[in-house]
C-alpha positions as CSV (number, residue, x, y, z in Angstrom):
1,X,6.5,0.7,-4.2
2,X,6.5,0.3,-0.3
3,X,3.8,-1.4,1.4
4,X,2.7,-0.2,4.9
5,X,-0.4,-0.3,6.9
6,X,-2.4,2.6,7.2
7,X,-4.8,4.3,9.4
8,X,-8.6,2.7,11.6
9,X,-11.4,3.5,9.8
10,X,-15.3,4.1,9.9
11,X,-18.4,2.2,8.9
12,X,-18.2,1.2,5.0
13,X,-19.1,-1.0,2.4
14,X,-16.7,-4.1,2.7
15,X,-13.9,-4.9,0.7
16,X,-13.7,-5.3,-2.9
17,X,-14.3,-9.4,-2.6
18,X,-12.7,-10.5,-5.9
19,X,-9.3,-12.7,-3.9
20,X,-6.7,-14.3,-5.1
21,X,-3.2,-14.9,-4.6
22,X,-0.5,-12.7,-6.0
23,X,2.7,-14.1,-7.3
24,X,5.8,-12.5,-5.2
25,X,7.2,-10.9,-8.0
26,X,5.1,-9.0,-10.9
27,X,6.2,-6.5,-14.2
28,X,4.5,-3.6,-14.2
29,X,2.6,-4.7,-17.3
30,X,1.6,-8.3,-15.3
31,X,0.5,-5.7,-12.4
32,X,-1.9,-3.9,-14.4
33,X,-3.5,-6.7,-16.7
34,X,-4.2,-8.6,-13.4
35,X,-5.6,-5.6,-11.8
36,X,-7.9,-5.1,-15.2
37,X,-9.1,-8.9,-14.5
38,X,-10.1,-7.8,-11.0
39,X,-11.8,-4.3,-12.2
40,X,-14.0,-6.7,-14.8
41,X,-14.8,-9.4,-12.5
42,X,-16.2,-7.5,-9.9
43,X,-18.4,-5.2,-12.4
44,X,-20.0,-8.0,-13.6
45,X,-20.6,-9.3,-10.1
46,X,-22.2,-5.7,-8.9
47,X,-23.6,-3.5,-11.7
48,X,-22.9,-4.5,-15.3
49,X,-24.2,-1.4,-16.7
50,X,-21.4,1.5,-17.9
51,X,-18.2,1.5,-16.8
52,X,-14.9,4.4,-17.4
53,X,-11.5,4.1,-17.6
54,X,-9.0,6.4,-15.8
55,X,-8.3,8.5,-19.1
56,X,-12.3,8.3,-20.0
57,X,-13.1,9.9,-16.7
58,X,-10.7,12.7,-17.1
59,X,-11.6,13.3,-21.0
60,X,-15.5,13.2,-19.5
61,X,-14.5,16.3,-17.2
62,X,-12.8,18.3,-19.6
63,X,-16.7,18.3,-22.3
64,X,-18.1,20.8,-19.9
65,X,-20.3,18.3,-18.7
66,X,-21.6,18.3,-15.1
67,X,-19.8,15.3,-13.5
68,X,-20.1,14.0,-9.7
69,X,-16.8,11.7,-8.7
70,X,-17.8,9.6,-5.7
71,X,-14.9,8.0,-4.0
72,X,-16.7,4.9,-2.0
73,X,-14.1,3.9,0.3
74,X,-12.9,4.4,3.9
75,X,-12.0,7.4,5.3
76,X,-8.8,6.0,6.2
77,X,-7.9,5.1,2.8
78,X,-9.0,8.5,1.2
79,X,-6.6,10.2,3.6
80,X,-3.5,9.0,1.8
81,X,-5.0,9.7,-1.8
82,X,-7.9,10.3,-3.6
83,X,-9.1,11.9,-7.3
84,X,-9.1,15.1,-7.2
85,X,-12.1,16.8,-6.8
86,X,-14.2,13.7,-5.8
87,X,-16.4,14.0,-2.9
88,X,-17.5,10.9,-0.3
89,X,-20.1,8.6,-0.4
90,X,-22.2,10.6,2.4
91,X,-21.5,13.9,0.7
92,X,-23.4,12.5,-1.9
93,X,-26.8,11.3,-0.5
94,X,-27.1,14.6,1.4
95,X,-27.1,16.4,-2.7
96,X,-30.7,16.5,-4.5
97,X,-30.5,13.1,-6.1
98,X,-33.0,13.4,-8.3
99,X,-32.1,16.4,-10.5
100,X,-29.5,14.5,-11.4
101,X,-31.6,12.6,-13.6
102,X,-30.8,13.9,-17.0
103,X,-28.1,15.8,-17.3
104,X,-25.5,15.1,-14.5
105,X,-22.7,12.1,-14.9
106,X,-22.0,10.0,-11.6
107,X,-18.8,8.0,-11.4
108,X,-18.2,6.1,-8.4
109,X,-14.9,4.8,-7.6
110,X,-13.0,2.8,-5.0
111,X,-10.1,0.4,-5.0
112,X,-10.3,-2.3,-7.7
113,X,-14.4,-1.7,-8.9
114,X,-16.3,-4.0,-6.1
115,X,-17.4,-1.3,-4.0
116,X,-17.7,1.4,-6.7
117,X,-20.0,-1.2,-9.0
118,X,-22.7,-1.3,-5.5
119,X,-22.7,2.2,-5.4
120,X,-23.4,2.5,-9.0
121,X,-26.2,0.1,-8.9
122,X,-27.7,1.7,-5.7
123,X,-27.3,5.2,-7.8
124,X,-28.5,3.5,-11.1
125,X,-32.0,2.2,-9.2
126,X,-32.8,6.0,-8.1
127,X,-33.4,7.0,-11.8
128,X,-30.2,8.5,-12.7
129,X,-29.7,7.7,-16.1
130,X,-25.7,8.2,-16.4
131,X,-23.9,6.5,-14.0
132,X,-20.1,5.0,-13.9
133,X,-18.3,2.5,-12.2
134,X,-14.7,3.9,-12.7
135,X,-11.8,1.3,-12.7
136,X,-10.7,2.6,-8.8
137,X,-7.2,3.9,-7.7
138,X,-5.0,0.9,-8.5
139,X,-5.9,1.1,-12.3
140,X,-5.7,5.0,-12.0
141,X,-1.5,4.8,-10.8
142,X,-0.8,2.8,-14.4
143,X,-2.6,5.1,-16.8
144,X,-0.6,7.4,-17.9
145,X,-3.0,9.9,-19.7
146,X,-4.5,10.8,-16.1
147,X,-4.3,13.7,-13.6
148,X,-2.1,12.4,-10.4
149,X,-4.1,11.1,-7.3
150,X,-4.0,13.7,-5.1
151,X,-4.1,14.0,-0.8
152,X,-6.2,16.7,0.2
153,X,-5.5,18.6,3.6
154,X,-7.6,20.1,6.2
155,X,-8.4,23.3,4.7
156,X,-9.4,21.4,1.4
157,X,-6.3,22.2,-0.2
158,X,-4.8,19.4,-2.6
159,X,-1.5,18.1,-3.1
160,X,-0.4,15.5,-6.0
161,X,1.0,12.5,-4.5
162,X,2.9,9.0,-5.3
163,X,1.0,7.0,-2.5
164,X,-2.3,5.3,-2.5
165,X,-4.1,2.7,-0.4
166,X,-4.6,-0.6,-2.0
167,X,-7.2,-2.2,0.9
168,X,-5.3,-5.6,1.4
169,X,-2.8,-7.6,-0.5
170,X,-4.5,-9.2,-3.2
171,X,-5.4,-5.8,-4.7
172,X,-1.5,-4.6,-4.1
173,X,-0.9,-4.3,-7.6
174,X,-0.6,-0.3,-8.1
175,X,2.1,1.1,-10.5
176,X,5.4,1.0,-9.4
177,X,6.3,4.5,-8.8
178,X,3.8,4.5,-6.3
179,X,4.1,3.9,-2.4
180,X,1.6,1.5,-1.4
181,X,-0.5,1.0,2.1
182,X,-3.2,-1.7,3.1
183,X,-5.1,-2.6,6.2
184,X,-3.9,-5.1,8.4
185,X,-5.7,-8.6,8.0
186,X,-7.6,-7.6,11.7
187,X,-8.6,-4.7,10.2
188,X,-9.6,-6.4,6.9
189,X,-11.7,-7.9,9.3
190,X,-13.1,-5.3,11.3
191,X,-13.8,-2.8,8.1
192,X,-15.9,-6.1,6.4
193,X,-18.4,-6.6,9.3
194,X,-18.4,-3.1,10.1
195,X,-19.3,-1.8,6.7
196,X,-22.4,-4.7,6.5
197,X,-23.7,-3.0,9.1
198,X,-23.4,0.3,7.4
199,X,-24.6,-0.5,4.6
200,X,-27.5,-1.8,5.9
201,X,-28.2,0.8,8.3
202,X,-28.2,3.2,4.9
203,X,-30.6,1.1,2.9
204,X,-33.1,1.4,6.0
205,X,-32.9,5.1,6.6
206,X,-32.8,5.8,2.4
């Protein structure tokens, strides 16, 4: 797909930190076992514990099961697509955290699994016994057994899309039917100093 850049954003957690060069030209198939790499890598790095595939977190809705999808990222980035139904990362700490202890499932999501794998960790040491880190957006556009991403208007209302936001270019690796967008490297910049401070700011007041 395309590549543009896309949007300022607020104060978040900083980029998925798993680098490395992409070759210019990539299969599908090359696209999608690199961005698996990157998806394992960084779980390892931030959480460790359970992690979902695209397809396992869409079979998980469908048992009935009370499920929370947390998309971690920007606002800038959820604008152009998100998982349906997911909610945001500060939508989340203002719900009653700790009734979620049993029976509720929490998957967190972002890009490539970096972000997602923090949150999960951060959920994980609040006593909430089943908590995801999802594979993220990128891993989402080359499964084919899942729902579409989806951009959500205004007035809540939800559209299926072929566009997603892939943070920078060494996570550009989406499916190619989709339109891609990524931060400029200023605001690569910007978002990874400005989401340290976040983050930090949350652990105080939490």
């Amino acid at each position: 797909g395309g590549v543009g850049d896309f949007g300022r954003h607020d104060n978040q957690p900083p980029s998925d930190g798993i680098h490395s060069g992409q070759p210019l030209i990539m299969t599908n198939e090359e696209k999608r076992k690199a961005a698996k790499e990157k998806f394992d890598r960084a779980h390892s790095k931030t959480f460790g514990g359970q992690s979902i595939s695209s397809s396992g977190l869409c079979e998980l809705r469908k048992t009935g099961k009370k499920v929370v999808v947390v998309d971690v990222r920007t606002e800038a980035e959820r604008k152009v697509s998100r998982i349906s139904g997911s909610i945001d990362e500060d939508e989340f700490w203002k719900m009653d955290v700790k009734s979620m202890q049993k029976d509720t499932h929490v998957v967190g999501y972002c890009t490539i699994g970096f972000r997602s794998g923090m949150f999960a960790q951060k959920v994980k040491n609040k006593g909430i016994e089943n908590v995801y880190n999802s594979e993220g957006v990128v891993l989402w556009t080359h499964d084919r057994k899942t729902e579409p991403l989806i951009r959500r208007d205004e007035r809540g209302n939800e559209q299926p899309t072929k566009e997603v936001h892939v943070y920078g270019s060494d996570w550009d690796l989406a499916d190619e039917g989709y339109k891609t967008f990524k931060f400029s490297t200023f605001e690569n910049v910007t978002v990874g100093v400005a989401g340290t401070i976040g983050s930090t700011l949350r652990r105080w007041f939490q």
